[in-house]
N, C-alpha and C positions, 0 to 999 in steps of 0.2 A: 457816759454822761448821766449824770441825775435828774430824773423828768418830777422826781416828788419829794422833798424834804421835811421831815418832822424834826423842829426845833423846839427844844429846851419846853417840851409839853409839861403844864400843871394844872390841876384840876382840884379843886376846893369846895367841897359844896354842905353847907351847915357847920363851917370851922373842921370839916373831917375831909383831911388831904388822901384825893384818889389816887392821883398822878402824879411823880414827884420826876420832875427834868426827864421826860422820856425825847430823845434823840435818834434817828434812822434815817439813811436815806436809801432812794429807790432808784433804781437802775431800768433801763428799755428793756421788756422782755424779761425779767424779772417776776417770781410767782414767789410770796413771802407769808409768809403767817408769823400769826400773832398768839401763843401760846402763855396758859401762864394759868393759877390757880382760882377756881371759883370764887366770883364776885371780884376779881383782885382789878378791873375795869377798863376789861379789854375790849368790848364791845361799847364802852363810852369812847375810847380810843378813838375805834372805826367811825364813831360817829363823828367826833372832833374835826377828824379827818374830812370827810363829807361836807363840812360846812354846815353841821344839822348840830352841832352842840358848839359855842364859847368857849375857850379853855379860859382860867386866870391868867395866867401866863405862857407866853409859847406863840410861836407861828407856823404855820405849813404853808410851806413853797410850792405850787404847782409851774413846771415853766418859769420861774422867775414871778408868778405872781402869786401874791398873797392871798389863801381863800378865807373868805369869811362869812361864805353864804353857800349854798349847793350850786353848784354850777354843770352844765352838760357835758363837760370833759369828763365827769366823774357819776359811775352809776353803781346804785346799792342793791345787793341782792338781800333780804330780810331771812331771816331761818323759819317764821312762820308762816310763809310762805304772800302774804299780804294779799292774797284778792279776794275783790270785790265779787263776791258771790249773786250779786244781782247782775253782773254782767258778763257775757258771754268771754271766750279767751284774747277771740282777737280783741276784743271792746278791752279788753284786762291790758293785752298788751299794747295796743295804743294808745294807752296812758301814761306808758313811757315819754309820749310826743307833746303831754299835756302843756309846756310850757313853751312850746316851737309855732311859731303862726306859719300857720300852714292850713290847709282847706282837709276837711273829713277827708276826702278822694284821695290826698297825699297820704295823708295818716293812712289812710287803710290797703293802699297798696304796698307802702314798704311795711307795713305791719305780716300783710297776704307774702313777701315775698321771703321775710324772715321764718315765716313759718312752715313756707317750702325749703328753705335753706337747712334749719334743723329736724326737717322733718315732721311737723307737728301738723300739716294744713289739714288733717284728716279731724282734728283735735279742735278746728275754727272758729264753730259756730254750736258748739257746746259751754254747758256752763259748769265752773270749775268743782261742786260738789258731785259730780259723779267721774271725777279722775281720780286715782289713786293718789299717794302724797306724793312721789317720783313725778308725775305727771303735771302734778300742781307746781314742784317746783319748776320742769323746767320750761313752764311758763310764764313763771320768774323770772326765770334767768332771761328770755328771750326780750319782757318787759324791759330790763335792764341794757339792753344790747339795742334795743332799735332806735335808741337813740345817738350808733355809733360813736362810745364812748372810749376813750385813750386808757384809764384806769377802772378798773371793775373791782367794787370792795364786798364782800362777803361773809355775812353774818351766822357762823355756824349752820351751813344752808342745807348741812347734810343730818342733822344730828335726831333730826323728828321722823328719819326714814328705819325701814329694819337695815338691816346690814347690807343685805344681799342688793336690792335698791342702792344705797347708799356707795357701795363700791359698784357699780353698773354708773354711775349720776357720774362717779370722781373720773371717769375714765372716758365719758363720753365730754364731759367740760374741757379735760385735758385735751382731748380731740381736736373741738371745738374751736381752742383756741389756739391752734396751731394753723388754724386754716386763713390763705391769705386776705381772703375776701372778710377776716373777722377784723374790727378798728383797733381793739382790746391790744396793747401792750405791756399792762401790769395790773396784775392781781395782787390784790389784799387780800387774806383770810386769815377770819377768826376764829381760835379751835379749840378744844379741849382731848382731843382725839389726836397722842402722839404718833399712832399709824398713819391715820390719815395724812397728818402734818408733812411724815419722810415720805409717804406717797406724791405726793404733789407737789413737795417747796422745793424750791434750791435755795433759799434763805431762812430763816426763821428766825424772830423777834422773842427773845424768852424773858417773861417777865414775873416779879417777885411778887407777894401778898402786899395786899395795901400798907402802907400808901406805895403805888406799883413804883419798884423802876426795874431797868432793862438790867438781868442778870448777865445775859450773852445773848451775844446776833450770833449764828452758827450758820456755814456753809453746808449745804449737801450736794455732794460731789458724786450723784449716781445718775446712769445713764437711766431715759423713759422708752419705755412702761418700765416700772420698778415690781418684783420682786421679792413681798413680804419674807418667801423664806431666805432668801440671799443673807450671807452672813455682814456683809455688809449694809445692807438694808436694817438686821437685828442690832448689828453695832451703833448706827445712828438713833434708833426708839431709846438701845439703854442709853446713851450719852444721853438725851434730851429728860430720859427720867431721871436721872443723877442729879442734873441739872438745876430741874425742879423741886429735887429734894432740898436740895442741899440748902443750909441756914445763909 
């Protein structure tokens, strides 16, 4: 069953066409990326998506309803990590709750209890510039969660970490969202990073240079944790770099 459907997406902005009819839908449980060449606008996509940008033409289905505003079924992770450095983590991450009436005491408990969930309550009552970049994100991500949200979309969240981080982040998210007590049934992510992409998708959205549309939706059909050297695993990177070559 389809919990999210992108319809016949277009995006026009100064007479210079970004998006041209992009189409996909999204299945329960479902982890997808959104691949495709620099500037070619795929992170306006995600935004689309979110309710944070208009398309000119085009609809998204959540549940049968039409978004056209942000809504709390759907939470964003930003790649630059987005906090408020005057405010402590937890105070970062219940900000997530910014739009829920609810009393501070509510907020800051399921804020306290998220943060023993992923392990972070050690991380509380600190403020975000003396955490490493790994640490800044995944108080990010936790921001994005405590508002138990159905889809989680993701803005190249790994890509300002070094490597070693960065593959530690993709494996503990994977984790993460495996676990029952998580609300999280579908990920969005946006990549530029075809490793990452066969590490973590079982779908993938590959898209052309502007004005974008969808070259191939590609299935990845490998069991988790995945396996960089597996020849299967290297089979999937070339295909998606073929992919992207190709005219």
């Amino acid at each position: 069953m389809d919990i999210l459907k992108i319809n016949n997406i277009s995006l026009i902005i100064n007479e210079s066409k970004i998006l041209d009819n992009i189409s996909f839908s999204c299945k329960k449980n479902e982890f997808i990326s959104i691949i495709g060449p620099s500037g070619c606008g795929k992170s306006t996509l995600l935004r689309i998506i979110a309710g944070l940008v208009k398309p000119t033409n085009g609809t998204i289905i959540y549940k049968n309803r039409m978004i056209k505003e942000p809504i709390s079924n759907i939470s964003f992770v930003f790649q630059d990590f987005a906090l408020l450095p005057w405010l402590t983590n937890i105070e970062n991450i219940k900000l997530g709750l910014s739009r829920f009436k609810m009393s501070d005491d509510e907020r800051a408990k399921k804020a306290k209890n998220l943060l023993n969930k992923l392990q972070l309550d050690h991380f509380a009552n600190l403020y975000p510039n003396i955490l490493s970049g790994g640490m800044k994100q995944r108080i990010g991500i936790a921001r994005a969660l405590i508002s138990n949200p159905n889809i989680l979309l993701m803005d190249e969240p790994f890509s300002a970490l070094d490597q070693l981080t960065a593959d530690t982040l993709r494996t503990d998210v994977l984790h993460m969202l495996r676990q029952k007590n998580i609300s999280v049934n579908l990920v969005l992510l946006v990549s530029h990073n075809v490793e990452e992409v066969v590490t973590l998708s079982n779908k993938v959205v590959i898209l052309s240079d502007k004005p974008s549309k969808i070259k191939q939706i590609l299935e990845i059909d490998l069991n988790y944790p995945r396996n960089k050297r597996d020849e299967k695993f290297m089979d999937y990177v070339d295909k998606i770099y073929s992919i992207l070559m190709r005219e």
